[in-house]
ZAGUVO-813136 format. One record per residue: x negated, y negated, z negated of N, C-alpha, C, CB in turn; residue number from 1; residue in three letters. Coordinates in steps of 0.05 Angstrom, whole numbers. Last residue first. Glycine has a CB too. Layout:
BEGIN
<rec n_px="X" n_py="Y" n_pz="Z" ca_px="X" ca_py="Y" ca_pz="Z" c_px="X" c_py="Y" c_pz="Z" cb_px="X" cb_py="Y" cb_pz="Z" num="NUM" residuo="ALA"/>
...
This chain:
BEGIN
<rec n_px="-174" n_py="-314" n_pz="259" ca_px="-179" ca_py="-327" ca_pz="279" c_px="-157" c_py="-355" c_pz="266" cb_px="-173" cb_py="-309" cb_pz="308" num="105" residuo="UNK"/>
<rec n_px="-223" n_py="-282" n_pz="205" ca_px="-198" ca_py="-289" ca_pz="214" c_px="-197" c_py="-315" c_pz="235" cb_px="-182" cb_py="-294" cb_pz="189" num="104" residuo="UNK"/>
<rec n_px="-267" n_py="-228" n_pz="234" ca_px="-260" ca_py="-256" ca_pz="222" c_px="-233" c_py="-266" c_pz="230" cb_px="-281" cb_py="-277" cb_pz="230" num="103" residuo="UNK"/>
<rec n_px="-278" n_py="-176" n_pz="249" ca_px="-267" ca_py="-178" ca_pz="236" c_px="-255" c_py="-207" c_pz="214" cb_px="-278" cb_py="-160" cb_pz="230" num="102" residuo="UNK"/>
<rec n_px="-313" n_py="-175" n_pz="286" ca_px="-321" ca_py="-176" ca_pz="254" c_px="-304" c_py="-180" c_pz="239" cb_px="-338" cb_py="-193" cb_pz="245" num="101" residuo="UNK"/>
<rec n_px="-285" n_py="-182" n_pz="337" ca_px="-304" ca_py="-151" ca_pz="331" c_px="-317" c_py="-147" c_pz="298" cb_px="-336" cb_py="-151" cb_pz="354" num="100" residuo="UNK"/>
<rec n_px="-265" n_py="-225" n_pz="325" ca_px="-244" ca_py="-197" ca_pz="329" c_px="-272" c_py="-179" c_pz="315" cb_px="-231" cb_py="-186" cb_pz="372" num="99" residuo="UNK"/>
<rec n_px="-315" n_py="-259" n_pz="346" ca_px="-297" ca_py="-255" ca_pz="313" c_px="-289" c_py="-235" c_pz="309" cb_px="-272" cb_py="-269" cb_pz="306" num="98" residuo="UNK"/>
<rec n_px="-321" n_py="-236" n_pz="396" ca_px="-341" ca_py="-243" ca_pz="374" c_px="-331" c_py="-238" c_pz="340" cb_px="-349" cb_py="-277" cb_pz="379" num="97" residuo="UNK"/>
<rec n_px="-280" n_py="-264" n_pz="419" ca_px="-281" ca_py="-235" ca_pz="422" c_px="-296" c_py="-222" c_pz="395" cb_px="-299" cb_py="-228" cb_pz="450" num="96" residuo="UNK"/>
<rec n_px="-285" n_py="-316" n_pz="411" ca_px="-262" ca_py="-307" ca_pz="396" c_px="-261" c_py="-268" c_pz="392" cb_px="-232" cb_py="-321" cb_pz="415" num="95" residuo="UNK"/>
<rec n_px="-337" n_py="-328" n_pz="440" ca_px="-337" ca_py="-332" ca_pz="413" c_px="-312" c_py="-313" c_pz="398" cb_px="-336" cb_py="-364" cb_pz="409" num="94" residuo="UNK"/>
<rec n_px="-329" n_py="-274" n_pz="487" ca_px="-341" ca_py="-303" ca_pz="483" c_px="-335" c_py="-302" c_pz="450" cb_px="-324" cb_py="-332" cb_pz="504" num="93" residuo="UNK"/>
<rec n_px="-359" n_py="-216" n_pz="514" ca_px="-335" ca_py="-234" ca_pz="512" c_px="-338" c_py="-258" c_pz="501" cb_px="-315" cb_py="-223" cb_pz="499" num="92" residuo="UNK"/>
<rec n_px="-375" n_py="-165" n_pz="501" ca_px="-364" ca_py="-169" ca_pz="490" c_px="-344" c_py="-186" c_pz="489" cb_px="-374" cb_py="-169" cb_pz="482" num="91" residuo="UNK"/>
<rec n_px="-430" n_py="-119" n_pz="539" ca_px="-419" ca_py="-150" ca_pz="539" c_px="-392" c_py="-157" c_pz="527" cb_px="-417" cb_py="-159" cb_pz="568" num="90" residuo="UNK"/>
<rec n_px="-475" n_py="-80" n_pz="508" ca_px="-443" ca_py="-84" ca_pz="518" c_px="-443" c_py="-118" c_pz="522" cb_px="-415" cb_py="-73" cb_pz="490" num="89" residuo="UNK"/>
<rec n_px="-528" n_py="-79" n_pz="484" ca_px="-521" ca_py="-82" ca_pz="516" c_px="-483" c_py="-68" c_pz="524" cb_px="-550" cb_py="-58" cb_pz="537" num="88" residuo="UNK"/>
<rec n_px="-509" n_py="-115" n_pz="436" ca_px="-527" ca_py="-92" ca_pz="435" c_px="-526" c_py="-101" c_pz="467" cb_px="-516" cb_py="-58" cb_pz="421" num="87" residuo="UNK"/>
<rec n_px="-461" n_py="-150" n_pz="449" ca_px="-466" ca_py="-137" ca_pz="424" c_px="-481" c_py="-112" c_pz="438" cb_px="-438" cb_py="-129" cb_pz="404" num="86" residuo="UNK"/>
<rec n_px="-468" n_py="-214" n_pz="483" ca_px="-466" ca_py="-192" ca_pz="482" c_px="-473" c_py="-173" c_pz="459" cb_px="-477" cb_py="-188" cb_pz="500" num="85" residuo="UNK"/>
<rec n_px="-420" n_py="-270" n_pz="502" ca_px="-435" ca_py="-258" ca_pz="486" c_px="-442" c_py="-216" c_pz="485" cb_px="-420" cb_py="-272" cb_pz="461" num="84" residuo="UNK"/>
<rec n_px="-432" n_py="-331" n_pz="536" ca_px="-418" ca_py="-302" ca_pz="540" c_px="-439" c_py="-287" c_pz="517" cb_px="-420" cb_py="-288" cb_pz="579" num="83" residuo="UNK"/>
<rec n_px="-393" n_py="-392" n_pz="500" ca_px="-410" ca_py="-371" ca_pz="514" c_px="-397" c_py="-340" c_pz="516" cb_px="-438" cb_py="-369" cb_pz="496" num="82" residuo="UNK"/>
<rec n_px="-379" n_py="-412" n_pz="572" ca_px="-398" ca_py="-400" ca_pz="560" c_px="-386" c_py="-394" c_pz="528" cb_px="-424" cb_py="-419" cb_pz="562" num="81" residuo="UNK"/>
<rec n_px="-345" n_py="-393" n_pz="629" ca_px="-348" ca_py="-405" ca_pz="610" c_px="-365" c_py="-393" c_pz="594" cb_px="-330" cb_py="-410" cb_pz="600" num="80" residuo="UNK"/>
<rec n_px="-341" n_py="-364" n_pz="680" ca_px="-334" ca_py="-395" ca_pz="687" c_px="-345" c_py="-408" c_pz="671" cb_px="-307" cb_py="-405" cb_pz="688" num="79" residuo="UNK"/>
<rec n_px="-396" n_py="-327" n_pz="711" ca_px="-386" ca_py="-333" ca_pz="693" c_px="-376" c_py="-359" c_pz="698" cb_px="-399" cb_py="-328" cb_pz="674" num="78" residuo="UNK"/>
<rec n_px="-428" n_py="-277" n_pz="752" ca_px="-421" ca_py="-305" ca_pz="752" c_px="-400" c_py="-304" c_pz="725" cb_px="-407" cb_py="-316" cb_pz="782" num="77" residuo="UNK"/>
<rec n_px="-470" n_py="-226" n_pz="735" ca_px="-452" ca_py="-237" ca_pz="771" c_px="-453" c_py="-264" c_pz="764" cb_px="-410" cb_py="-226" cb_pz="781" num="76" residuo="UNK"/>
<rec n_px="-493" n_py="-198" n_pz="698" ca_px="-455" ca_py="-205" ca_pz="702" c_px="-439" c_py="-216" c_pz="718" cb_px="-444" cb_py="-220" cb_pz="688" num="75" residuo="UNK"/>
<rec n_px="-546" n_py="-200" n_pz="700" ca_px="-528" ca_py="-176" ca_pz="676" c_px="-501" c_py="-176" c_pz="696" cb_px="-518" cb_py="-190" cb_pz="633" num="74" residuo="UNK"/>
<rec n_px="-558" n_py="-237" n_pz="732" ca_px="-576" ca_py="-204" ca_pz="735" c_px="-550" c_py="-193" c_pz="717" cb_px="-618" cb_py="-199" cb_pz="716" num="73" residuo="UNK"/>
<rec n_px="-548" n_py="-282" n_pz="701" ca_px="-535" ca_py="-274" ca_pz="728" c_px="-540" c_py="-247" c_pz="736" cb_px="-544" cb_py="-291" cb_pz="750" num="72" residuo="UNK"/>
<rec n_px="-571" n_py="-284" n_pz="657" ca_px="-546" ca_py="-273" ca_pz="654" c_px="-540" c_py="-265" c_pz="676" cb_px="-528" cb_py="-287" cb_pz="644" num="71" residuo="UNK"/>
<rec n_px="-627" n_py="-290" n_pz="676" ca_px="-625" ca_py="-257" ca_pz="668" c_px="-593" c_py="-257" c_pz="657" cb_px="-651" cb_py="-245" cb_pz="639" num="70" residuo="UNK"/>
<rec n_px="-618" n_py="-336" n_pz="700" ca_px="-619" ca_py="-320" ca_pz="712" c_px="-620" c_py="-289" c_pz="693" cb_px="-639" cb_py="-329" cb_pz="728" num="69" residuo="UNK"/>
<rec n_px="-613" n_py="-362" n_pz="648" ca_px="-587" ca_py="-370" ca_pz="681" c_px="-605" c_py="-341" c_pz="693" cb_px="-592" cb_py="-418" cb_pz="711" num="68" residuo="UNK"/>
<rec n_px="-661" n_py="-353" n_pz="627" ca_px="-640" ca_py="-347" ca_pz="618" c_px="-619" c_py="-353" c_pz="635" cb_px="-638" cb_py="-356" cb_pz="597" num="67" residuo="UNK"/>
<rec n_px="-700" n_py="-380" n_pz="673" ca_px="-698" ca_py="-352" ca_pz="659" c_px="-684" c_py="-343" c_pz="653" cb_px="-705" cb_py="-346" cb_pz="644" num="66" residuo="UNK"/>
<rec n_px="-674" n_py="-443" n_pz="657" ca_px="-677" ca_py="-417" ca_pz="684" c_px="-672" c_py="-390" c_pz="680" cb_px="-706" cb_py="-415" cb_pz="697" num="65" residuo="UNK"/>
<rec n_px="-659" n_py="-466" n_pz="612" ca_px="-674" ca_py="-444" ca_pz="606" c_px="-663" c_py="-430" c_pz="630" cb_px="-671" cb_py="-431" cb_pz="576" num="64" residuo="UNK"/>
<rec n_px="-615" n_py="-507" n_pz="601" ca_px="-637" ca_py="-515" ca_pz="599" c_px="-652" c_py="-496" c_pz="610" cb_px="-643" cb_py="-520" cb_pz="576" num="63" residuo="UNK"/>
<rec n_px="-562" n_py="-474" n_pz="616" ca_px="-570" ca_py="-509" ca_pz="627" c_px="-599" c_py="-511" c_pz="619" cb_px="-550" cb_py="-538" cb_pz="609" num="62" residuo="UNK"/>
<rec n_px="-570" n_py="-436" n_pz="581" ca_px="-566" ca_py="-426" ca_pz="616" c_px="-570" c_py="-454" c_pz="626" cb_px="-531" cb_py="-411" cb_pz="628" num="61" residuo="UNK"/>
<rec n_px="-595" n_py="-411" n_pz="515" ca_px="-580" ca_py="-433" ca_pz="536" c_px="-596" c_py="-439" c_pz="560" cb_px="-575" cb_py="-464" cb_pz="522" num="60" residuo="UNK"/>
<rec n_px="-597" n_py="-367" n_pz="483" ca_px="-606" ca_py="-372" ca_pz="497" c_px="-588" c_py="-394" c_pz="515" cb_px="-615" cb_py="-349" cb_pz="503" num="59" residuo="UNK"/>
<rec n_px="-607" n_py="-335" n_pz="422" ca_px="-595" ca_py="-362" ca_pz="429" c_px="-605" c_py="-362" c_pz="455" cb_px="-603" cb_py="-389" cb_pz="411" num="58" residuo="UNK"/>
<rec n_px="-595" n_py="-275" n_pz="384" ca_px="-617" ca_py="-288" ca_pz="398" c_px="-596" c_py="-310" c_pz="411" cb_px="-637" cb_py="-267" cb_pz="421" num="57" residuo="UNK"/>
<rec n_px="-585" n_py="-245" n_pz="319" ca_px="-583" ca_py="-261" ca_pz="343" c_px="-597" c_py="-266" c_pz="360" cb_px="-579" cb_py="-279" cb_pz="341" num="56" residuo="UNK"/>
<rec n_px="-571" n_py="-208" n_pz="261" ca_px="-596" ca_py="-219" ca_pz="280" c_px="-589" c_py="-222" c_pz="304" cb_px="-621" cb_py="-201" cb_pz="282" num="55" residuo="UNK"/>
<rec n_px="-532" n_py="-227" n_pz="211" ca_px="-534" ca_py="-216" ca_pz="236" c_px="-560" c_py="-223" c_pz="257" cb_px="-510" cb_py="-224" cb_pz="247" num="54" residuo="UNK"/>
<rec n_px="-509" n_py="-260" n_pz="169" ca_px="-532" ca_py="-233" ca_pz="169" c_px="-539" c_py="-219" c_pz="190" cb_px="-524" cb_py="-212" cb_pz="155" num="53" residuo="UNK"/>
<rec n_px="-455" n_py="-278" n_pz="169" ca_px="-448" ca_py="-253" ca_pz="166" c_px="-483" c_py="-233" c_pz="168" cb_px="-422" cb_py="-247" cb_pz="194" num="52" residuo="UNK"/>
<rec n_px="-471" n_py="-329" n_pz="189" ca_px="-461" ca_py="-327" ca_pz="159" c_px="-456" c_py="-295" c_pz="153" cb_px="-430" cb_py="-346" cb_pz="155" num="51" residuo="UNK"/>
<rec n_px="-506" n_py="-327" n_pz="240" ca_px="-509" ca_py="-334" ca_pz="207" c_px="-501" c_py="-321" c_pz="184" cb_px="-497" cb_py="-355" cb_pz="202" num="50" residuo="UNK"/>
<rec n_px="-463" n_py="-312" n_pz="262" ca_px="-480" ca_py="-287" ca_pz="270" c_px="-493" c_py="-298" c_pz="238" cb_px="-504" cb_py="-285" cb_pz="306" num="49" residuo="UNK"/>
<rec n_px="-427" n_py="-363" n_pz="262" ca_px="-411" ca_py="-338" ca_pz="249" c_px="-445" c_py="-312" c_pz="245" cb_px="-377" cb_py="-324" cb_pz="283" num="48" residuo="UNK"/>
<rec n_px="-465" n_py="-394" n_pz="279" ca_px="-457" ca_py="-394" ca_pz="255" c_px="-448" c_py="-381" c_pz="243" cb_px="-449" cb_py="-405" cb_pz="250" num="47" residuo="UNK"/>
<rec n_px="-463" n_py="-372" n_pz="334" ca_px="-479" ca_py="-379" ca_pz="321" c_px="-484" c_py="-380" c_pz="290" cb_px="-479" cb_py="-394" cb_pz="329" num="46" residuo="UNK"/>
<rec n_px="-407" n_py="-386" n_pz="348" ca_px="-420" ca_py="-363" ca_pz="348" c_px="-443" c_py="-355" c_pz="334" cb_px="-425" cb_py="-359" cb_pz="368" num="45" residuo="UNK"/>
<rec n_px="-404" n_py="-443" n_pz="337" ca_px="-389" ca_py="-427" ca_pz="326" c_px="-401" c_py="-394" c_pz="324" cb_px="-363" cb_py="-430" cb_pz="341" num="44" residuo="UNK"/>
<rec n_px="-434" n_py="-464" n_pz="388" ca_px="-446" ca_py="-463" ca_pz="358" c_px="-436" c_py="-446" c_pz="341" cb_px="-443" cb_py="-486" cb_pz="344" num="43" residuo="UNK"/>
<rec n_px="-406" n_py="-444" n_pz="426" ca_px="-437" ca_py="-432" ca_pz="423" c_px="-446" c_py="-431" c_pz="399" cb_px="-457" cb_py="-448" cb_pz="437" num="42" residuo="UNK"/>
<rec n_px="-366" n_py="-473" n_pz="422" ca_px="-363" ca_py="-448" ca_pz="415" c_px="-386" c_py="-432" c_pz="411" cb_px="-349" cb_py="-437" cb_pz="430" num="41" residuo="UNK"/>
<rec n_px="-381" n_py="-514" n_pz="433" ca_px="-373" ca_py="-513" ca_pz="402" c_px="-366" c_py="-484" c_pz="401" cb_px="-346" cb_py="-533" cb_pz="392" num="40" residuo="UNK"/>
<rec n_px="-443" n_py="-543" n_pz="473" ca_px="-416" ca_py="-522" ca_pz="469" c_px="-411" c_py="-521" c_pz="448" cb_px="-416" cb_py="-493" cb_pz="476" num="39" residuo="UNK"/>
<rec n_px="-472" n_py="-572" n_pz="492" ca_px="-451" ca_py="-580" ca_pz="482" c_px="-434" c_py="-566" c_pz="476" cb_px="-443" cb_py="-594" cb_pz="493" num="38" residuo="UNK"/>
<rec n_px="-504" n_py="-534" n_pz="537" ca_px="-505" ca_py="-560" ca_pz="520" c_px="-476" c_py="-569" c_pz="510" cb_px="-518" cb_py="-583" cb_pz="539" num="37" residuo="UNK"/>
<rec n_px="-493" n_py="-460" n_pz="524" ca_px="-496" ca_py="-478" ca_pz="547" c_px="-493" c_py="-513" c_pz="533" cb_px="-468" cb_py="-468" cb_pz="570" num="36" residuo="UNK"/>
<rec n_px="-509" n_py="-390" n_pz="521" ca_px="-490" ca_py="-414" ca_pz="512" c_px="-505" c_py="-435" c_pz="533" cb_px="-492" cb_py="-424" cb_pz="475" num="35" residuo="UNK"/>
<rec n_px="-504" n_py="-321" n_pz="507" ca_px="-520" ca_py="-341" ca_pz="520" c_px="-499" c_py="-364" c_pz="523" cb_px="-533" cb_py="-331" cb_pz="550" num="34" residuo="UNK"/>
<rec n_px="-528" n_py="-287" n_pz="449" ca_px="-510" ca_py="-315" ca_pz="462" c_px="-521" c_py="-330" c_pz="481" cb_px="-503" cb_py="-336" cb_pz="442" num="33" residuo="UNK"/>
<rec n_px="-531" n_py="-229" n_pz="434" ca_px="-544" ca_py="-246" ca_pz="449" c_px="-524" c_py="-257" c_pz="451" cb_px="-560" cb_py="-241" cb_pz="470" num="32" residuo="UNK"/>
<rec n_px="-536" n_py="-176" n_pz="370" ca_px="-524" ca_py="-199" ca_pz="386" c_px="-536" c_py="-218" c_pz="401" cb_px="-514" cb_py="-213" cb_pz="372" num="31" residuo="UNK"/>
<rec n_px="-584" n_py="-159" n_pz="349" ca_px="-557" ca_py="-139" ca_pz="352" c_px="-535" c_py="-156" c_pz="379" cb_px="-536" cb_py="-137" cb_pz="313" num="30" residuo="UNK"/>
<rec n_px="-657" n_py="-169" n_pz="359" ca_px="-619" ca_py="-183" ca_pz="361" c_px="-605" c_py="-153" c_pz="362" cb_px="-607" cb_py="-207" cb_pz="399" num="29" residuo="UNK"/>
<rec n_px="-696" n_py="-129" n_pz="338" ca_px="-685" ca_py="-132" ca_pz="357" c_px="-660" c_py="-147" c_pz="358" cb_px="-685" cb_py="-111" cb_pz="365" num="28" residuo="UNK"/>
<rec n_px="-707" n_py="-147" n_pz="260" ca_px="-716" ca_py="-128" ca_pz="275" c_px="-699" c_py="-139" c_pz="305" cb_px="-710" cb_py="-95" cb_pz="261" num="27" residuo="UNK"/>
<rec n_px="-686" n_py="-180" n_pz="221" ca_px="-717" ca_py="-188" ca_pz="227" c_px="-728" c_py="-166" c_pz="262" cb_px="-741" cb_py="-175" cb_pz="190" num="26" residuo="UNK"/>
<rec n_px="-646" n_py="-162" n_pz="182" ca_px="-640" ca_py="-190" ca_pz="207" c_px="-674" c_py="-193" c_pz="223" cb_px="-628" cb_py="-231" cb_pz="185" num="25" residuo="UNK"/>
<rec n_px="-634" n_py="-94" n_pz="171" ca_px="-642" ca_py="-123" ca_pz="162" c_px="-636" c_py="-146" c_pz="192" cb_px="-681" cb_py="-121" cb_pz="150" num="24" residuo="UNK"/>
<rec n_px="-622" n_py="-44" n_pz="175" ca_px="-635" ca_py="-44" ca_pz="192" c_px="-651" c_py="-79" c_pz="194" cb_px="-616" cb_py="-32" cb_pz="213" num="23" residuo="UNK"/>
<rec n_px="-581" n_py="-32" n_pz="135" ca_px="-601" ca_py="-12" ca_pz="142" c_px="-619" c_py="-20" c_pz="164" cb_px="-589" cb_py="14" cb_pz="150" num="22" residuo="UNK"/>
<rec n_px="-548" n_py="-79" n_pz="133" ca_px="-562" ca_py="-65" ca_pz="107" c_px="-588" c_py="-45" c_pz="118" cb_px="-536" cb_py="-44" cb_pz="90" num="21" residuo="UNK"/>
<rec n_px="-535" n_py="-88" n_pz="184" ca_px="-555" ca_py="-99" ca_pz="164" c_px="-564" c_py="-95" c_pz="141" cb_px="-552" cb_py="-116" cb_pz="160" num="20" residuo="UNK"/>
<rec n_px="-511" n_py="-39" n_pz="197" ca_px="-526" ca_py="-44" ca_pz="215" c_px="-552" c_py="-63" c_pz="205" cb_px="-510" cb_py="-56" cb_pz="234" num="19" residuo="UNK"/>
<rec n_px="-464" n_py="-43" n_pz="157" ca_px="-480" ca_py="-31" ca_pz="159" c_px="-504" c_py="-37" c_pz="165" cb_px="-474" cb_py="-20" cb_pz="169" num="18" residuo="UNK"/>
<rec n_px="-436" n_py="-93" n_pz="179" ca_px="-455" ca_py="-99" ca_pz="154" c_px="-479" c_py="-71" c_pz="147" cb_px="-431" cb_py="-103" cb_pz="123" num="17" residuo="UNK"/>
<rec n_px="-423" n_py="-66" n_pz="232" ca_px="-441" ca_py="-87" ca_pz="230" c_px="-445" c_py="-98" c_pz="194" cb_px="-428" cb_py="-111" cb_pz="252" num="16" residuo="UNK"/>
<rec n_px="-388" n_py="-33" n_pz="207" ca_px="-402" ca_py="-23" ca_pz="224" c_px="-427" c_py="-47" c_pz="221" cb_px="-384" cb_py="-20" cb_pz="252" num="15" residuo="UNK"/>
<rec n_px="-352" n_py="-70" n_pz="180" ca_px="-371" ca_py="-49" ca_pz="164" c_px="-389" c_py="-35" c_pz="186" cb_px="-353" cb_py="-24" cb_pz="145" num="14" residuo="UNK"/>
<rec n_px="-326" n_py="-80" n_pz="223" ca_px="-332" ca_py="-99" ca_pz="207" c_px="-352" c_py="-83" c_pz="188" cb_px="-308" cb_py="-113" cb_pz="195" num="13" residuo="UNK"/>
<rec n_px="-303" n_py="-43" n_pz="249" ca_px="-320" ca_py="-57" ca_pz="260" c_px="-334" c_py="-81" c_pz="248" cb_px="-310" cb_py="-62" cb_pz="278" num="12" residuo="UNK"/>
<rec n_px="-261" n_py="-25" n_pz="210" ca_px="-293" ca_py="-9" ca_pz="222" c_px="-307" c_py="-20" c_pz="237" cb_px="-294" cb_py="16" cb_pz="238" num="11" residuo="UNK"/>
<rec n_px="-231" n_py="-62" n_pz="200" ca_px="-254" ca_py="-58" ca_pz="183" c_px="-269" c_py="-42" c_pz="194" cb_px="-250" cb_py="-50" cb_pz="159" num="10" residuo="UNK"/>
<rec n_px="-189" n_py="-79" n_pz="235" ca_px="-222" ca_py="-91" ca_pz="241" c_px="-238" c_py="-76" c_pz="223" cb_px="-228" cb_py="-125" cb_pz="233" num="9" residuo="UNK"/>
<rec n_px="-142" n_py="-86" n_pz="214" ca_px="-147" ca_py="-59" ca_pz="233" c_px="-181" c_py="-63" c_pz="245" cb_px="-119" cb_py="-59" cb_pz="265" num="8" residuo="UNK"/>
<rec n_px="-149" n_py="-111" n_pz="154" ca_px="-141" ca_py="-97" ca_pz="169" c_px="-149" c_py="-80" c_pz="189" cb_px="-131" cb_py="-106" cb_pz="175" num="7" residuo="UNK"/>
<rec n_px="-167" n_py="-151" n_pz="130" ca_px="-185" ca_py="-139" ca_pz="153" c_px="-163" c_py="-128" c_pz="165" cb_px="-209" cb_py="-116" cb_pz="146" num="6" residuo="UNK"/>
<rec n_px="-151" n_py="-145" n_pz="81" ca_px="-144" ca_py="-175" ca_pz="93" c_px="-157" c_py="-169" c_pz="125" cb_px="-163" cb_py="-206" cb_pz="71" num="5" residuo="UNK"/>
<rec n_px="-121" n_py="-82" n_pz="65" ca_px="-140" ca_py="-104" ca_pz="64" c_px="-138" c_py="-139" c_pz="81" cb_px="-164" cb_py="-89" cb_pz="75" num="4" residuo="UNK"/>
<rec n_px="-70" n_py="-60" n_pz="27" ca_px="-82" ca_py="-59" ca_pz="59" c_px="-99" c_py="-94" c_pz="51" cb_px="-47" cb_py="-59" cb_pz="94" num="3" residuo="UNK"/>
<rec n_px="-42" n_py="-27" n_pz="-11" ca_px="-59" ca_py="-45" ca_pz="-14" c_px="-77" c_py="-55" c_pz="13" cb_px="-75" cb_py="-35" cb_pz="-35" num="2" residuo="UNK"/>
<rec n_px="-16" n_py="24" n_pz="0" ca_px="0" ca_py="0" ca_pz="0" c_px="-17" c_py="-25" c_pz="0" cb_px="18" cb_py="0" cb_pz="-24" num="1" residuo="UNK"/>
């Protein structure tokens, strides 16, 4: 009767505290953002990979060639940023991001 505030997220939400308990924030991103100047969702993402312990990597597609190009290599074309990926799945943007931790939207 006591159903959590998670709900139908918690395995994906304990999946990834797992992941940091046993594997810490220092070792390979779990998570890549590739984002773009001015984005609030870039930041959001960002902050959420923060606050939850999560090892990240930041890469912005307006400044950083390289990065425009190793998203284009992954995904063709994109309208909006950011695009985020968990491990080598591609996931979806900031709101996908949440879902998958289980944060409230």
């Amino acid at each position: 009767m006591g159903r959590s505030v998670r709900d139908n997220t918690d395995e994906a939400a304990q999946a990834a505290d797992d992941y940091v308990s046993e594997h810490g924030t220092g070792r390979t991103p779990v998570v890549e953002i590739f984002g773009g100047n001015g984005c609030p969702y870039c930041t959001k993402a960002i902050a959420l990979c923060e606050k939850r312990g999560l090892a990240y990597s930041y890469k912005n597609v307006d400044d950083d060639e390289d990065a425009f190009f190793q998203l284009h290599g992954r995904i063709g074309s994109w309208k909006t940023v950011p695009q985020i990926f968990w491990g080598n799945e591609r996931i979806g943007g900031f709101d996908d991001l949440a879902k998958r931790l289980g944060e409230p939207q």
